[in-house]
C-alpha positions in Angstrom: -49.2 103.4 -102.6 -50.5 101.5 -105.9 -47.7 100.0 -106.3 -47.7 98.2 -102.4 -51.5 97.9 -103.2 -50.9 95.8 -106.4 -48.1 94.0 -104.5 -50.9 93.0 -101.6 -53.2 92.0 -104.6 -50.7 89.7 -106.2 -49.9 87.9 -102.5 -53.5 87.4 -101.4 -54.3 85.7 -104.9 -51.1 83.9 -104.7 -52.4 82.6 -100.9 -56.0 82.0 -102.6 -54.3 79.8 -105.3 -52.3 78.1 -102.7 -55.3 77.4 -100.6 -57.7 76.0 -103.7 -54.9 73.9 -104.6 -54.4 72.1 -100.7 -58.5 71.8 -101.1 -58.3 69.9 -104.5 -55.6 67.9 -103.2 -57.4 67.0 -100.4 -60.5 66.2 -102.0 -58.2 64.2 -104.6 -56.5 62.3 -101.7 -60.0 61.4 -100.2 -61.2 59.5 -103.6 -57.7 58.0 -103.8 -58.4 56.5 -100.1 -61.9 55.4 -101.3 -60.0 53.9 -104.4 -57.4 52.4 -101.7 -59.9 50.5 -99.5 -62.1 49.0 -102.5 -58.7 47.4 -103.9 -59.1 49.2 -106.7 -55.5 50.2 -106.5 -54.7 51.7 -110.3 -57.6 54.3 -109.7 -55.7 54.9 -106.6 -52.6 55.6 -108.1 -54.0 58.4 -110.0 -55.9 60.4 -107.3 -53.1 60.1 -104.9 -50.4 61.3 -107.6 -52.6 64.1 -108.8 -53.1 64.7 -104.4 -49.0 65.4 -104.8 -48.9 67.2 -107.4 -51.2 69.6 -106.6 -49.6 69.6 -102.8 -46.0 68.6 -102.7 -45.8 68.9 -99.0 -49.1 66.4 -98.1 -47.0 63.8 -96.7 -50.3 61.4 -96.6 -50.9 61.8 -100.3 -47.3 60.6 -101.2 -47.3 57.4 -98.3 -50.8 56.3 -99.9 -49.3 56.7 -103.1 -45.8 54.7 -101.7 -48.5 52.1 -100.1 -50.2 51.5 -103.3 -47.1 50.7 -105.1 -46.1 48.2 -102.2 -49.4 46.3 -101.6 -49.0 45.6 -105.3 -45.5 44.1 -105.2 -45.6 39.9 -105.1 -42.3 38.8 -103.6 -40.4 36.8 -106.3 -42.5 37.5 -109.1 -39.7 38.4 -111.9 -42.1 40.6 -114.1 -40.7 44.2 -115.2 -44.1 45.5 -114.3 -43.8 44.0 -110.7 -39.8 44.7 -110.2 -41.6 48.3 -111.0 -44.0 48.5 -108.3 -40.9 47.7 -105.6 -38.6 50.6 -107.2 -41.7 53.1 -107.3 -42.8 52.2 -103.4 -38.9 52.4 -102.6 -39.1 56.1 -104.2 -42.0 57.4 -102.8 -41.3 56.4 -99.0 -37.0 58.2 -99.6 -39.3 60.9 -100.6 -41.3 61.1 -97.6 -38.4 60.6 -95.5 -36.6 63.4 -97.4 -39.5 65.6 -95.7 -39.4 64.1 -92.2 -36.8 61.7 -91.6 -38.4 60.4 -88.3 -41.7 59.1 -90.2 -42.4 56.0 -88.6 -44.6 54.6 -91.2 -41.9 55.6 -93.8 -39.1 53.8 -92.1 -41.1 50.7 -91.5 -42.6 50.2 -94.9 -39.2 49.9 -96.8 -37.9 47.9 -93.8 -40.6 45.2 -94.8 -39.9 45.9 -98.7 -36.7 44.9 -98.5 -37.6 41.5 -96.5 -40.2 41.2 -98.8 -37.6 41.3 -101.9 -35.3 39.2 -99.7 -37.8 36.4 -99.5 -38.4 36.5 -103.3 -35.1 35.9 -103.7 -33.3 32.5 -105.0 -29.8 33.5 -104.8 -27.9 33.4 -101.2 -25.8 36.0 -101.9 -28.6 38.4 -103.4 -30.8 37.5 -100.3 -28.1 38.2 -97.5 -28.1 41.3 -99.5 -31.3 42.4 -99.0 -31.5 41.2 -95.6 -28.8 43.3 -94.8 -30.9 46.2 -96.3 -33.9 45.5 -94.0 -31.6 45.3 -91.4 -30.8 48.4 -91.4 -34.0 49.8 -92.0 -35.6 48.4 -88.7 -32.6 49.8 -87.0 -33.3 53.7 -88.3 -36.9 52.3 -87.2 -36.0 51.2 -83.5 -34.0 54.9 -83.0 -37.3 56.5 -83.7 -39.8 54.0 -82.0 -37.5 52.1 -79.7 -40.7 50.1 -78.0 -41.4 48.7 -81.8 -41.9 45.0 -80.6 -42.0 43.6 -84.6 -39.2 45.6 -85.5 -36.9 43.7 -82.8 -38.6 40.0 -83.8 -38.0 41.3 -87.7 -34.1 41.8 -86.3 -34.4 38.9 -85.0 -36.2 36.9 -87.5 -33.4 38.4 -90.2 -30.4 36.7 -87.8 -32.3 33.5 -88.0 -32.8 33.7 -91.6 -28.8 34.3 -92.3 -28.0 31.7 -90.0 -30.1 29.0 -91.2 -29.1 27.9 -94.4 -25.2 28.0 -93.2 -26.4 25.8 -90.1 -28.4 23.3 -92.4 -25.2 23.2 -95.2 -22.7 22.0 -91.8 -25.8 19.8 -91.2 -25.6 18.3 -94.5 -21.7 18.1 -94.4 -22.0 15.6 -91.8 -24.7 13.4 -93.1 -26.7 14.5 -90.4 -31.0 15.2 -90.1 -32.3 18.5 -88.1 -34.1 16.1 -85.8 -30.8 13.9 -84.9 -30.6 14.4 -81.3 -26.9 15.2 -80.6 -23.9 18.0 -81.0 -22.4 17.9 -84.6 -19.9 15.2 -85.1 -17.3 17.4 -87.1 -15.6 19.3 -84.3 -13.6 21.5 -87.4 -17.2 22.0 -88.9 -18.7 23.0 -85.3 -15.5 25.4 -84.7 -16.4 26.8 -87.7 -20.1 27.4 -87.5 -19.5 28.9 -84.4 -17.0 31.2 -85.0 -18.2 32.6 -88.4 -21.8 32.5 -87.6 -22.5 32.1 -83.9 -22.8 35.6 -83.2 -26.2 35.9 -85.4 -27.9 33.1 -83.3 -27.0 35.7 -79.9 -28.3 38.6 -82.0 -31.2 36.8 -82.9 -32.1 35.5 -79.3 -30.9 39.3 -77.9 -33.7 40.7 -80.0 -36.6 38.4 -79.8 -35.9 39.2 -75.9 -36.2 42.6 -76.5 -39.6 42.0 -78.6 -40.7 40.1 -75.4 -39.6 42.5 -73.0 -42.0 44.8 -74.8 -44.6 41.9 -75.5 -44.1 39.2 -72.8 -47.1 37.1 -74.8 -45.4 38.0 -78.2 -46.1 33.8 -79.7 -43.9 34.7 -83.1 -40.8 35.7 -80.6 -41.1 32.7 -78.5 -41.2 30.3 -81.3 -38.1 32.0 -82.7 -36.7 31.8 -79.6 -37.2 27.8 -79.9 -35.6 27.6 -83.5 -32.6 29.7 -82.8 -32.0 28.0 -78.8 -32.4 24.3 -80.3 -30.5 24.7 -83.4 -27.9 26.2 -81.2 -27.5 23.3 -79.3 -25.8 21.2 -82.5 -22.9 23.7 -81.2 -22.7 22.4 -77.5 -20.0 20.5 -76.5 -21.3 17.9 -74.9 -24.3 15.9 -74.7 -25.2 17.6 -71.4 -25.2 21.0 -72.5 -27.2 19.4 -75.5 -29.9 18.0 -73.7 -30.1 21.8 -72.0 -30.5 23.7 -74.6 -33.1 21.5 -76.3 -35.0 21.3 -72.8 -34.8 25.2 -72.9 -36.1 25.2 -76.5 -38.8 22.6 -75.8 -40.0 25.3 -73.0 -40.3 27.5 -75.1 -42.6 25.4 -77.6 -44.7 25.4 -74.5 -44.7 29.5 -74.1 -45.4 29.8 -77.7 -48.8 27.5 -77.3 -50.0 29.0 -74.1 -49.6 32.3 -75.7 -51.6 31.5 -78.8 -54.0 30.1 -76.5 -54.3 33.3 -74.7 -54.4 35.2 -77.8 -57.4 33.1 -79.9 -59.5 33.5 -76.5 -59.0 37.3 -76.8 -59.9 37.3 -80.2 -63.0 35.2 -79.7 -63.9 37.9 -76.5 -63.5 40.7 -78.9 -65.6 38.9 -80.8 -68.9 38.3 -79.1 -68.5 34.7 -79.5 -69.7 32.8 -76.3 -68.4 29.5 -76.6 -71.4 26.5 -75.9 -71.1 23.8 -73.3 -70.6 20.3 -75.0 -73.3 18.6 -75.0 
């Protein structure tokens, strides 16, 4: 009888521990997202590691502490201390993913690390790299939140971004500006282009569509839908099918303004700003 006594004892002090520690960790994760929103991100740091330490399971102390890693990273900047900031975000958010793989904010946050490292980066090979990375990322993304509208334009955006330095080098093979209005003169160079890197201009439309299937005013998607239809049309084989694609593309130009329209007078509603008759 003493000894199930002492064993009841030990438990409830063991639950009483448990529970003062969730408390401190909570109170520790408030000041860190205090810290968080006054930019004062090294201050932070510390309350939101001491919020996981004292709570392993928290999953919004360890994404605040992933997220104040991340805002910190500067895309490009070759400093240790920076390069730092990338790996520790990276580790925090596999951690939180290790707890629940489904985590939406998880997923999406080293999606956009990885652009963000692509973007810093001056090597081609290094940059299709890490473009491939994000790729897959927004995909794990899209099987969790399938009506994601940026992660189909960031799909989208990462086809364009692969296909536009090989479409400006056949460009430059040929002597030939963006703005000359015609099919490329090479036909081998064309045949080329098309076969090895055709497919990521269809990706890249098939997603924006998808974006604006969610988001039928979505501006960014339309103007991407301009850029990949019109540089698409150096492909065509005549002048014909030239002039419609760039008539296509030029429509969408149009789209894109409308919608930005649409979207600065929502902003100014939301606002409170009345606009005054000219006088």
């Amino acid at each position: 009888m003493k000894r199930a006594l002492l064993l009841v004892g030990i438990a409830a002090l063991v639950l009483a521990g448990t529970g003062c520690k969730k408390l401190q960790s909570r109170d520790q994760l408030n000041k860190g997202v205090q810290a968080f929103k006054n930019a004062q991100y090294d201050q932070a740091i510390d309350h939101f590691n001491q919020a996981v330490e004292l709570d392993p399971s928290n999953p919004n102390a360890r994404l605040y502490l992933a997220t104040s890693y991340f805002v910190q990273y500067i895309p490009g900047a070759p400093s240790p201390e920076n390069l730092e900031y990338a790996r520790k975000a990276r580790g925090e958010f596999l951690k939180v993913l290790q707890q629940d793989p489904k985590d939406k904010t998880a997923l999406n946050y080293l999606a956009s690390l990885s652009l963000q490292e692509a973007s810093g980066e001056s090597d081609l090979d290094s940059k299709l790299k890490k473009l491939d990375d994000a790729r897959e990322w927004y995909l794990k993304l899209i099987a969790v939140d399938p009506k994601n509208k940026e992660a189909y334009y960031s799909l989208g955006f990462i086809d364009w971004s692969k296909w536009y330095p090989r479409w400006m080098e056949a460009l430059n093979k040929q002597d030939m500006r963006p703005d000359m209005a015609m099919p490329f003169k090479d036909k081998k160079i064309k045949a080329q282009l098309a076969e090895q890197w055709g497919s990521l201009v269809d990706d890249g439309l098939n997603n924006m569509k998808m974006a604006l299937d969610i988001d039928k005013n979505y501006d960014e998607a339309m103007a991407y839908m301009n850029l990949l239809i019109r540089e698409r049309a150096s492909l065509a084989d005549s002048q014909e099918a030239y002039k419609k694609d760039i008539d296509t593309a030029d429509d969408w130009v149009q789209k894109s303004l409308e919608a930005k329209k649409i979207k600065a007078s929502k902003q100014v509603g939301n606002q409170g700003i009345t606009a005054e008759p000219a006088k």
